[in-house]
C-alpha positions as CSV (number, residue, x, y, z in Angstrom):
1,X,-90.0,-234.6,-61.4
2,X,-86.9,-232.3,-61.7
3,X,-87.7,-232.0,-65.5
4,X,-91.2,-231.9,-65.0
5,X,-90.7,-228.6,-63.1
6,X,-87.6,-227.4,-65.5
7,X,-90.3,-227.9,-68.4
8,X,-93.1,-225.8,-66.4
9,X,-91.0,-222.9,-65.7
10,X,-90.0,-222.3,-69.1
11,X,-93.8,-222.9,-70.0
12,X,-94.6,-220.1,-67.9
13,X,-91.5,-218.0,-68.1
14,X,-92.5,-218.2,-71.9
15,X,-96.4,-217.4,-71.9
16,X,-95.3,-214.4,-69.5
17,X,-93.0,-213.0,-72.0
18,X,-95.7,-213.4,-74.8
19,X,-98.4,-211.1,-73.0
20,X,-95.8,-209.1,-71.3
21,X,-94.5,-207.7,-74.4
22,X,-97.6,-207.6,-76.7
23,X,-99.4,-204.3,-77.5
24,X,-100.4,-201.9,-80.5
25,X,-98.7,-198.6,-81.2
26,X,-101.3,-195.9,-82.6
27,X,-99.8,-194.3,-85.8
28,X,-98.0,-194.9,-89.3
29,X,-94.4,-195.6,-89.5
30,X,-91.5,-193.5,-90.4
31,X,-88.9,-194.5,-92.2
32,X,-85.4,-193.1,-89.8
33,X,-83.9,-191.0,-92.8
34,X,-87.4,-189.7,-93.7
35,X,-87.7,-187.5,-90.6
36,X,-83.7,-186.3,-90.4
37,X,-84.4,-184.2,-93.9
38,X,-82.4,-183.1,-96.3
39,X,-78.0,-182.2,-95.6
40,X,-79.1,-178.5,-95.4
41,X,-80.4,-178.7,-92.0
42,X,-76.8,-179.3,-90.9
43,X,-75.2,-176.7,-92.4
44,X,-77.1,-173.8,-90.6
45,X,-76.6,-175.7,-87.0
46,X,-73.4,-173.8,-87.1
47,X,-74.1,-170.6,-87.9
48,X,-73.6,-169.2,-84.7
49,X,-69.9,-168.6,-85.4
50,X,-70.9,-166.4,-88.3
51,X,-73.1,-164.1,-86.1
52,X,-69.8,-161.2,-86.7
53,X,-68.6,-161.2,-90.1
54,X,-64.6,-162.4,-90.0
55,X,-63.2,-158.9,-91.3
56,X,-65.2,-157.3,-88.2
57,X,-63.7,-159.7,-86.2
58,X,-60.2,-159.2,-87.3
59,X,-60.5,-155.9,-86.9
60,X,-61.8,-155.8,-83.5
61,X,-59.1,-157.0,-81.9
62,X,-56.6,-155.1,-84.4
63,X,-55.8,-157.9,-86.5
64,X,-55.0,-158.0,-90.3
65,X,-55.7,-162.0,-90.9
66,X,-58.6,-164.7,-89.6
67,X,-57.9,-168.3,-89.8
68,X,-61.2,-170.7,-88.4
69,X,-59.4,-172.9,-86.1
70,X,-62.4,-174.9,-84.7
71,X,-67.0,-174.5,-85.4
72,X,-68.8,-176.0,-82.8
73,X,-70.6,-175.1,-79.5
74,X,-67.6,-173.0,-79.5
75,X,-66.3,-171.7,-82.0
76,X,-62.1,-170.1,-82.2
77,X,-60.1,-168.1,-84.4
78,X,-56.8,-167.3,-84.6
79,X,-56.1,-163.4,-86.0
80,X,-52.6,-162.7,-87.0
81,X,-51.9,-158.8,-85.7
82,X,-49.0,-156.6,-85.4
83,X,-48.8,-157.9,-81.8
84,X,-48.8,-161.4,-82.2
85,X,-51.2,-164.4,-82.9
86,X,-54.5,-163.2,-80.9
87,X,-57.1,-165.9,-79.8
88,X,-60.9,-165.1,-80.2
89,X,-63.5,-167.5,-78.7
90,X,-66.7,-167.1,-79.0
91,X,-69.5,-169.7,-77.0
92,X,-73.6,-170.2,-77.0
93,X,-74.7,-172.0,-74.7
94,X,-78.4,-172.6,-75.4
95,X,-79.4,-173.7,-71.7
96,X,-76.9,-171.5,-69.9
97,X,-77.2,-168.4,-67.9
98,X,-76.0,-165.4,-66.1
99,X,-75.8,-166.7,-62.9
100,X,-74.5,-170.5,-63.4
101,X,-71.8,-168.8,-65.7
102,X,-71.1,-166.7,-62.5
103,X,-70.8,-169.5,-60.2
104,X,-68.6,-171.2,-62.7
105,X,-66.4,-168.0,-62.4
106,X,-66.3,-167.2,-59.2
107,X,-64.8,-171.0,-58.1
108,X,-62.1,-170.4,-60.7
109,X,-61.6,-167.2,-59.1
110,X,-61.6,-164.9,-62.0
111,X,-62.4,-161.1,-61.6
112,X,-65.9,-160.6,-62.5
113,X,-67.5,-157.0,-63.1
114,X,-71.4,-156.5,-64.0
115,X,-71.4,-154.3,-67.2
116,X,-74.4,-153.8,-69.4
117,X,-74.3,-154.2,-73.9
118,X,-76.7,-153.2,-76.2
119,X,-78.9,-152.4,-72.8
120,X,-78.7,-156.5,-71.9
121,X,-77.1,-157.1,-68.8
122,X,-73.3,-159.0,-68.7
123,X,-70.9,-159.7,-67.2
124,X,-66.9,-159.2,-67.5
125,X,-64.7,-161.9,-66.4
126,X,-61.0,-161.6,-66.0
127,X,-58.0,-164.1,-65.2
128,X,-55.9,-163.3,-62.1
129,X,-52.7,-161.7,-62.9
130,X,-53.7,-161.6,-66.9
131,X,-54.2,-158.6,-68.1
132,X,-53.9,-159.2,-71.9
133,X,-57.4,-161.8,-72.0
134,X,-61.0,-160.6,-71.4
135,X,-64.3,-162.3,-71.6
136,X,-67.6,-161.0,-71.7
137,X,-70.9,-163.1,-71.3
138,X,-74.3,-161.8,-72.2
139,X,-78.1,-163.7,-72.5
140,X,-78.6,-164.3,-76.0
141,X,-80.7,-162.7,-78.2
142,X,-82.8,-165.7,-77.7
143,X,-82.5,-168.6,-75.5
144,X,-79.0,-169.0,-73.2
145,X,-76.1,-167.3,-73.0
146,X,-73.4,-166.1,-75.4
147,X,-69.6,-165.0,-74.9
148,X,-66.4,-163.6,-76.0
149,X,-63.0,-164.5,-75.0
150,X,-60.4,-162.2,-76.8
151,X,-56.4,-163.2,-76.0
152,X,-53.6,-161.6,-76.6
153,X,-50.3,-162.6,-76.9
154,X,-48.3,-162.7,-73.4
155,X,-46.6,-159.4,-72.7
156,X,-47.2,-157.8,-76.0
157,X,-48.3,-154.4,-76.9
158,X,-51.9,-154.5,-77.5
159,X,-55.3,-152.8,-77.2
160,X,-57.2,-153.4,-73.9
161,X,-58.4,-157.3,-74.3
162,X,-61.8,-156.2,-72.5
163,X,-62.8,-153.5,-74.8
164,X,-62.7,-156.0,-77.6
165,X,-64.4,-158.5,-76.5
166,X,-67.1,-156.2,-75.1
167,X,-67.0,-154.4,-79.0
168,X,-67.5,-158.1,-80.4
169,X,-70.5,-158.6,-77.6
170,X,-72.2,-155.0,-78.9
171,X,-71.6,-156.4,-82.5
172,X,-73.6,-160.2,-81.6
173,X,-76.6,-158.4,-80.2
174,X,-77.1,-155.8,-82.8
175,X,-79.9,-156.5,-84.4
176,X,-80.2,-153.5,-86.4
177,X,-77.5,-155.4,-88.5
């Protein structure tokens, strides 16, 4: 009897599975690598970190040499200056925006001032107690946010961090360039 009903449950466990999981799919196949393309698609994904030419850069922040440290949703260089090695970030955050950055800013308690670039509105953030690094964040010229992080060496003579990165900021949304 016990195998009787062992033998019935699988039956039915079995026929359930069969019409459970049957069912047509309207369409025609695509082979996986047919629909990524061709390797050119992922060389413009980061072309972001190109939206200021390196020399313009470099010279923003008073340098005289760029070196790529790192291309990605973020995207750093490191500019070799009279003052020291200065730190330039740059971000896009396609779903981001002016007031989550904010938030964001306001819990790590950094000085934030509302400023305005090429007539978009930004904002300036600042560390505590660190007056040679800057930021500036501004809505993209399409969809998100973008921002600048200029740092300059600890205690060295340098331009004002904020002017720079608000230069590099009016330099991203030209688009007369």
């Amino acid at each position: 009897m016990r195998a009787r009903k062992i033998a019935l449950v699988g039956t039915v466990a079995t026929a359930f599975l069969l019409t459970g999981c049957g069912g047509t799919i309207d369409g025609t196949p695509v082979a996986e690598k047919d629909k990524i393309g061709s390797g050119d698609d992922y060389q413009k994904l980061l072309g972001e970190c190109n939206t200021v030419a390196d020399e313009d850069i470099a010279k923003t922040v008073g340098g005289t040499s760029i070196d790529h440290t790192f291309y990605g949703a973020i995207c750093r260089w490191d500019i070799g200056s009279p003052s020291g090695n200065v730190k330039v970030t740059f971000n896009w955050f396609e779903t981001g925006s002016l007031d989550v950055e904010r938030k964001a800013l306001e819990k790590l308690k950094y000085g934030i001032k509302d400023i305005s670039v090429q007539g978009r509105k930004a904002i300036q953030e600042t560390r505590p107690g660190d007056g040679d690094s800057c930021g500036v964040t501004a809505g993209a010229p399409d969809i998100g946010i973008i921002g600048w992080w200029v740092q300059y060496p600890p205690g060295s003579a340098h331009g004002d961090p904020c002017a720079a990165a608000t230069k590099l900021m009016e330099l991203s949304l030209d688009l007369s360039r």
